[in-house]
C-alpha positions in Angstrom: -74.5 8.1 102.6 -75.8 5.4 104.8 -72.3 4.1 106.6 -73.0 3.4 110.2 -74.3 0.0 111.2 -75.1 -1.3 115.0 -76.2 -4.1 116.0 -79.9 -4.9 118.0 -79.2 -7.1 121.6 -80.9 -9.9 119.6 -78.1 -9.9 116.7 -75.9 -10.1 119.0 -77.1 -12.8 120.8 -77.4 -14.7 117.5 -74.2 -13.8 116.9 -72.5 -15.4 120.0 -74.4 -18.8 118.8 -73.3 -19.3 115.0 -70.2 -20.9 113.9 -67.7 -18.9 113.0 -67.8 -18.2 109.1 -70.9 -16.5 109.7 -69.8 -14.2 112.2 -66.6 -13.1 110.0 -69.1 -12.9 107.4 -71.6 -10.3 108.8 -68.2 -8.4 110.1 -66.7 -8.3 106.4 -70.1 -6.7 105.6 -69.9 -4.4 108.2 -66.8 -2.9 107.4 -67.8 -2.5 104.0 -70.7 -0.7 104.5 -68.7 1.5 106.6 -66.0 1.9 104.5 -68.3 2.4 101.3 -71.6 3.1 102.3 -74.7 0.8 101.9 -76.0 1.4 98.6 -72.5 0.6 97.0 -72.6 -2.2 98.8 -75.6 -3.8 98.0 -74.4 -3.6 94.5 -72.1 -7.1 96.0 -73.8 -9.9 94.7 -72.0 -12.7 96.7 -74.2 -10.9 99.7 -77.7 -11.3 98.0 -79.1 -8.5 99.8 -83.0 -8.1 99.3 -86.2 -6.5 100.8 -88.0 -9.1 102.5 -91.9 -9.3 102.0 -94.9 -10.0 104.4 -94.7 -9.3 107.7 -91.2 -8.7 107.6 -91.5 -6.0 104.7 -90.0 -3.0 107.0 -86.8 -5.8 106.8 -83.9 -6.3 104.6 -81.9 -9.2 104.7 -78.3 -10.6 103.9 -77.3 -14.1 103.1 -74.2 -15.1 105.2 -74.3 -18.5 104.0 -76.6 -20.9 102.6 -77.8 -21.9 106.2 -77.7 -17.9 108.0 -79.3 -14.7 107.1 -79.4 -11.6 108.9 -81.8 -9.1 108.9 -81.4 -5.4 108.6 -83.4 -2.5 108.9 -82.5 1.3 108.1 -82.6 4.0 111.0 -82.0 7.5 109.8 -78.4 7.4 110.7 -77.4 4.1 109.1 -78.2 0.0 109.3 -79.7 -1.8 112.3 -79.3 -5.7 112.6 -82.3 -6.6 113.9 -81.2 -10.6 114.3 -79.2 -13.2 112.7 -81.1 -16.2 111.8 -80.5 -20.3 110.7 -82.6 -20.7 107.5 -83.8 -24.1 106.8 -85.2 -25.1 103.8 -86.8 -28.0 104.5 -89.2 -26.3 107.6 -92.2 -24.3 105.9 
């Protein structure tokens, strides 16, 4: 079981820069992947977790609102944040 997450310099950096919301967010999700383990909780819909595609296909990534997603990757030991991002829809 997959429980142990950490958290890249970047994601925290990105962290320190969001509002709030997001921040308590990505900690909820945290503490359930440590409490239940990863594949139960990507199961959570609300979290819209999903492999990512393209260069960023070694990625996974969490919505922690409409605007912020975070990407993850898996180590052998558990879940690496790689970086927290703004998403905007309206940039291609």
């Amino acid at each position: 079981m997959l429980n142990r997450v950490v958290l890249s310099r970047q994601a925290q950096k990105d962290l320190a820069t969001v509002p709030k919301h997001v921040a308590v967010k990505l900690q909820d999700w945290v503490e359930d992947v440590e409490d239940r383990g990863l594949e139960e909780v990507r199961k959570i819909p609300g979290y819209h977790d999903e492999p990512l595609k393209g260069a960023l296909k070694r990625l996974r990534s969490i919505r922690l609102s409409k605007s912020y997603r975070a990407y993850y990757r898996i180590v052998k030991d558990g879940v690496e944040f790689v970086r927290v991002e703004r998403i905007n829809k309206h940039v291609y």
